[in-house]
C-alpha positions in Angstrom: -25.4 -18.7 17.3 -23.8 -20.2 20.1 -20.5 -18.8 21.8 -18.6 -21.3 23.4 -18.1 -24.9 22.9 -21.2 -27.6 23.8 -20.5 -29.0 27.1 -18.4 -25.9 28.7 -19.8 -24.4 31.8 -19.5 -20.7 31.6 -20.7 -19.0 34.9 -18.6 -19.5 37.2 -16.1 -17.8 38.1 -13.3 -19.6 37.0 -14.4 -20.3 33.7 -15.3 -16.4 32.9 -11.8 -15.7 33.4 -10.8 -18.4 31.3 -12.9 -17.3 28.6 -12.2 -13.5 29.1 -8.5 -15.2 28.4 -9.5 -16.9 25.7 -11.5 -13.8 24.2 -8.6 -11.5 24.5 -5.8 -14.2 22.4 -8.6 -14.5 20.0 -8.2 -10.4 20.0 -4.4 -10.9 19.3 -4.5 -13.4 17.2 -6.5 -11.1 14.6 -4.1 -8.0 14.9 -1.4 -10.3 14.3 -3.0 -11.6 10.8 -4.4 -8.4 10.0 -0.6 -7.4 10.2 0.2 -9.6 7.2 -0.8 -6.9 4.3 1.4 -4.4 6.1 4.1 -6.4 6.6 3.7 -7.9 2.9 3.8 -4.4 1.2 7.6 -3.2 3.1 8.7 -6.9 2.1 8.2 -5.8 -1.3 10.2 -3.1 -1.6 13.0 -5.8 -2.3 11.5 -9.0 -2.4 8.5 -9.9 -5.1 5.4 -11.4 -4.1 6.8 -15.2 -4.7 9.9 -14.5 -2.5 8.0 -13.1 0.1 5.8 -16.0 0.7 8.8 -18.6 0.2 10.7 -16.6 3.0 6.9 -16.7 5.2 6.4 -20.4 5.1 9.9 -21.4 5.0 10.7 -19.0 8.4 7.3 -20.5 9.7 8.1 -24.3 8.7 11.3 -24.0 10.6 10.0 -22.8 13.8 7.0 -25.5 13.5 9.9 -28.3 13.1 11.8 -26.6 16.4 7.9 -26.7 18.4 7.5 -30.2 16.7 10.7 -31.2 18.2 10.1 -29.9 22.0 6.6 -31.3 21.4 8.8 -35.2 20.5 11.5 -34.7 23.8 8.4 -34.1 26.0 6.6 -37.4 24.8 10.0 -39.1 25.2 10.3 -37.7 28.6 6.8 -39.2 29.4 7.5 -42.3 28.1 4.5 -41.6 25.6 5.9 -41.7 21.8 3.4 -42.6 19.3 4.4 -43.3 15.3 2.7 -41.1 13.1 1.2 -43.4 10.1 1.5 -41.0 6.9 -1.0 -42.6 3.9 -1.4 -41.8 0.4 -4.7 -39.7 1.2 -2.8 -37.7 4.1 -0.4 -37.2 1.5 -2.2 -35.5 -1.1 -3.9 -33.7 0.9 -0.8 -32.2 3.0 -0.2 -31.7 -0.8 -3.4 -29.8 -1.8 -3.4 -27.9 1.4 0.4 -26.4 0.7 0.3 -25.4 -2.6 -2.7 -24.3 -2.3 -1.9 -22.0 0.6 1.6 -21.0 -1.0 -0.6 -20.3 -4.2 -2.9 -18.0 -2.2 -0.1 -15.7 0.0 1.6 -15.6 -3.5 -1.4 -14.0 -5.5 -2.4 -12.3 -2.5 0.8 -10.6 -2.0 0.5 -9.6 -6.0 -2.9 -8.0 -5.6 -0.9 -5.8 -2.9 0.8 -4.0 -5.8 -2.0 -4.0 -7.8 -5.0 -2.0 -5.7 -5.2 -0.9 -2.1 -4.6 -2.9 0.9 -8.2 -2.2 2.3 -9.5 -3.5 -0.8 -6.9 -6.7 -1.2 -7.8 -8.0 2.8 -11.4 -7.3 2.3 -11.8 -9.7 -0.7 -8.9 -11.9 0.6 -11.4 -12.9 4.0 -14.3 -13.2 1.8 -12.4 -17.2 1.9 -15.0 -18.2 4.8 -17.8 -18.1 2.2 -16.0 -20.1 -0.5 -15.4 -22.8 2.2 -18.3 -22.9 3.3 -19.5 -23.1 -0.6 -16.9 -25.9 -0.6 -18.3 -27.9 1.6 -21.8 -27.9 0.1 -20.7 -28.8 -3.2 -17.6 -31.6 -2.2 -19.0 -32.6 1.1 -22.5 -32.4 0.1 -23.5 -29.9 3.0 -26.5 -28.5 2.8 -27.3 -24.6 4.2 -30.0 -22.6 4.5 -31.6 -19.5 2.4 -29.9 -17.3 4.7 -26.4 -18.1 3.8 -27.6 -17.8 0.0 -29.0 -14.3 0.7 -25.9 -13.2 2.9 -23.8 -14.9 -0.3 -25.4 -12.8 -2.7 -25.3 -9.5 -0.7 -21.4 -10.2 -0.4 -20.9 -10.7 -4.0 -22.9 -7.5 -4.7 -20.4 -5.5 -2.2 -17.8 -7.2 -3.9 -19.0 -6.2 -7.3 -19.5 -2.2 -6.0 -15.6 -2.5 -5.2 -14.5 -3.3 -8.6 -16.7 -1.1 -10.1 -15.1 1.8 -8.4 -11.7 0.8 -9.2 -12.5 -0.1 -12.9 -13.7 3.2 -13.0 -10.5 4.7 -11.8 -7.9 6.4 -13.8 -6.0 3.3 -13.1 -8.3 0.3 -13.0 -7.3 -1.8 -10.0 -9.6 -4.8 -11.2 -6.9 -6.7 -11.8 -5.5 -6.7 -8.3 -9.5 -6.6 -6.9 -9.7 -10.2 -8.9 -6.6 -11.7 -7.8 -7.6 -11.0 -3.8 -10.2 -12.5 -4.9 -8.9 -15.7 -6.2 -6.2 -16.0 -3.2 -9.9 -16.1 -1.0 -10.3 -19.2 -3.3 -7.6 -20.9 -2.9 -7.1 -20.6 0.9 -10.5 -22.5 1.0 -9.4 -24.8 -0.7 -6.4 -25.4 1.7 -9.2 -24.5 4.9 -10.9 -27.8 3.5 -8.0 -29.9 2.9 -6.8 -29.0 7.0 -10.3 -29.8 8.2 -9.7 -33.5 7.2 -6.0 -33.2 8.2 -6.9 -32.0 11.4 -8.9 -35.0 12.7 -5.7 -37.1 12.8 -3.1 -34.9 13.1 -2.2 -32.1 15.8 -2.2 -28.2 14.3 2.0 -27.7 14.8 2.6 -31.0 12.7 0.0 -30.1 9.9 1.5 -26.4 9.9 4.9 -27.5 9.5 4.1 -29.9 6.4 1.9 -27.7 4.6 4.7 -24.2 5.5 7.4 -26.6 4.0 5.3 -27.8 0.9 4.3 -24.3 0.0 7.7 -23.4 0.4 9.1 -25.7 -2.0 6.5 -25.0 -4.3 7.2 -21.8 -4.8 10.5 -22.0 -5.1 10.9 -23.1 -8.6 8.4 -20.1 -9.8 11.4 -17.9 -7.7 13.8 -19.2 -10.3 11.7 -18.6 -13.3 11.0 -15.1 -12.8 14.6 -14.6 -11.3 13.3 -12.1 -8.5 15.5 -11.5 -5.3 15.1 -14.6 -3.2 16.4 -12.9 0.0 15.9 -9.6 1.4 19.2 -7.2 1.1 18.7 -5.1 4.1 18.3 -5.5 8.2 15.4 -3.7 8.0 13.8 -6.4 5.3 15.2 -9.8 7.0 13.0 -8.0 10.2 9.8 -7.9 8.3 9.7 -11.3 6.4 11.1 -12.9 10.1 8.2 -10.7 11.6 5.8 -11.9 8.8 6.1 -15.2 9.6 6.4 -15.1 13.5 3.8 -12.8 13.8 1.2 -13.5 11.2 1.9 -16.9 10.5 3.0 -18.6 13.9 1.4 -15.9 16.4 -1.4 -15.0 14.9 -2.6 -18.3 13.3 -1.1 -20.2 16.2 -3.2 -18.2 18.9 -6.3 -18.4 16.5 -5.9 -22.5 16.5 -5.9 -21.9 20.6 -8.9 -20.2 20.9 -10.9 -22.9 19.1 -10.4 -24.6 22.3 -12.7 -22.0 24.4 -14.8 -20.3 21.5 -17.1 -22.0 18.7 -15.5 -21.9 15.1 -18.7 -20.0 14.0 -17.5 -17.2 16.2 -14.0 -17.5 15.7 -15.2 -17.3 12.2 -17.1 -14.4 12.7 -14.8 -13.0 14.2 -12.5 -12.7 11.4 -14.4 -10.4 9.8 -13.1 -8.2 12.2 -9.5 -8.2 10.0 -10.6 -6.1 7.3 -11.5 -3.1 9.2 -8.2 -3.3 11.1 -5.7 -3.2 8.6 -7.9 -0.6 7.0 -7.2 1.0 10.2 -3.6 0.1 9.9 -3.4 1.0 6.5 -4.5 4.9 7.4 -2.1 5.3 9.9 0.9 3.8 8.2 0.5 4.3 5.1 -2.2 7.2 4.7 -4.5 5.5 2.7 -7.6 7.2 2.2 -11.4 5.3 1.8 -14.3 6.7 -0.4 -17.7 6.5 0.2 -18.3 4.3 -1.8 -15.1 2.1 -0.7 -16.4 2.6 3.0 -19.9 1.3 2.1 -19.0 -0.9 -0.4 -17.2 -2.8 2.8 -20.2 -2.7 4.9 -22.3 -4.5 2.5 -19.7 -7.4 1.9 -18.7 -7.5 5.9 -22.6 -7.6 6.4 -23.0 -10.6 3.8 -20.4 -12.4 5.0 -21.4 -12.2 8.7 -25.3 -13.1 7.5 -24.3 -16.2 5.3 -21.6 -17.3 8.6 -24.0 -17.4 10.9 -26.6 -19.0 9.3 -23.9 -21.9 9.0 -23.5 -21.5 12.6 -27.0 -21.9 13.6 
């Protein structure tokens, strides 16, 4: 699988520092997302899960709009505006890719409260194998018995979890399920950005799809009548620190390092966030991992990383 971009030059010594930069905000970017369960479970000691992510995207679309709007001054300044043509097809999908995403943080926030937080982020970045299933079926890509193989081994870990929990004095297959359906859905928004992003720049396209997601989750606020703001100092911090952190930050700075690094290792990569708000998880909160939890998680991380890089090759 190859590291870096085709056509970079990587042995000199300007451009190992460059990607020993570029290797280190990669680094950053997946602490700062692997924050987001953390974060997500103290916003919810006031806030539900639909709050929470209208106070993420909404926080998020705002500072895109203010980045956006330094991004405008300094084309003005260079005498370089260019009108941005909006069609019916960028539409829906700016659409699609919003609610979509809204709908994922929302159920993924829910599975929160529903089973553990190792479990919910494992199943949660199992999303890179339903794009990449995505794509074979809607864009008629076509990949290799290794991805099927890694696929299946993923699904079996996946499986092990739920069994374990189902076999629980309180069954957590409920929350293990939605995790797993908020992997779905962010796949289908990973898909609906990839065509997005070959006319538009990443701060426009996040600011759309944060500010779609918002306002489609705020009507389901008003229906279930939860808390649409935090009540304390301490919650304002963490939903402003959700969406700086793990929403401008740490997606921001993974978007950047797709300029030095291959998307199949970013990709891989991201299998890295699981163990680290595992990590997180048994510090903060003292969760503790079974045996079969902890292997359970090294069969899925396994599949995964076996069906990703056979995309990659």
């Amino acid at each position: 699988m190859e590291q870096f971009k085709l056509g970079s030059v990587s042995n000199t010594p300007q451009n190992l520092i460059s990607n020993g930069f570029a290797a280190i905000v990669l680094g950053m970017a997946l602490l700062g997302i692997a924050f987001a369960s953390i974060l997500t479970v103290v916003t919810q000691d006031e806030i539900g899960p639909n709050a929470t992510t209208f106070n993420r995207l909404g926080i998020a679309a705002i500072t895109f709009a203010g980045w956006n709007g330094f991004r405008f001054l300094g084309q003005i300044h260079a005498h370089s505006v260019s009108a941005l043509v909006y069609t019916w097809r960028d539409r829906s999908l700016l659409a699609i890719a919003g609610t979509s995403f809204a709908a994922s943080l929302t159920l993924w926030a829910w599975s929160l409260t529903q089973t553990s937080i190792a479990n919910s982020t494992l199943l949660n970045n199992m999303m890179p194998i339903f794009t990449t299933l995505g794509a074979w079926l809607v864009l008629g890509q076509k990949f290799s018995a290794r991805f099927v193989l890694g696929m299946a081994i993923a699904v079996c870990g996946a499986i092990a979890i739920g069994i374990e929990d189902f076999q629980g004095a309180n069954s957590n297959l409920f929350g293990d399920s939605a995790a797993l359906g908020a992997a779905m859905l962010a796949a289908v928004c990973l898909l609906s950005l990839e065509q997005l992003r070959l006319k538009f720049a990443t701060p426009t396209i996040m600011q759309w799809t944060c500010l779609i997601g918002s306002l489609g989750v705020f009507p389901v606020i008003l229906l279930t009548q939860e808390p649409l703001f935090p009540t304390s100092g301490v919650g304002w911090c963490t939903v402003i620190s959700l969406a700086i952190v793990c929403q401008v930050v740490g997606q921001g700075l993974l978007t950047y390092s797709l300029a030095k690094f291959s998307s199949g290792l970013v990709a891989v990569s991201m299998l890295a966030i699981p163990a680290i708000a595992a990590v997180l998880a048994l510090i903060i909160f003292a969760e503790k991992l079974s045996i079969l939890n902890l292997c359970a998680f090294a069969v899925v991380l396994a599949g995964v990383y076996l069906a990703i890089s056979a995309r990659s090759n």
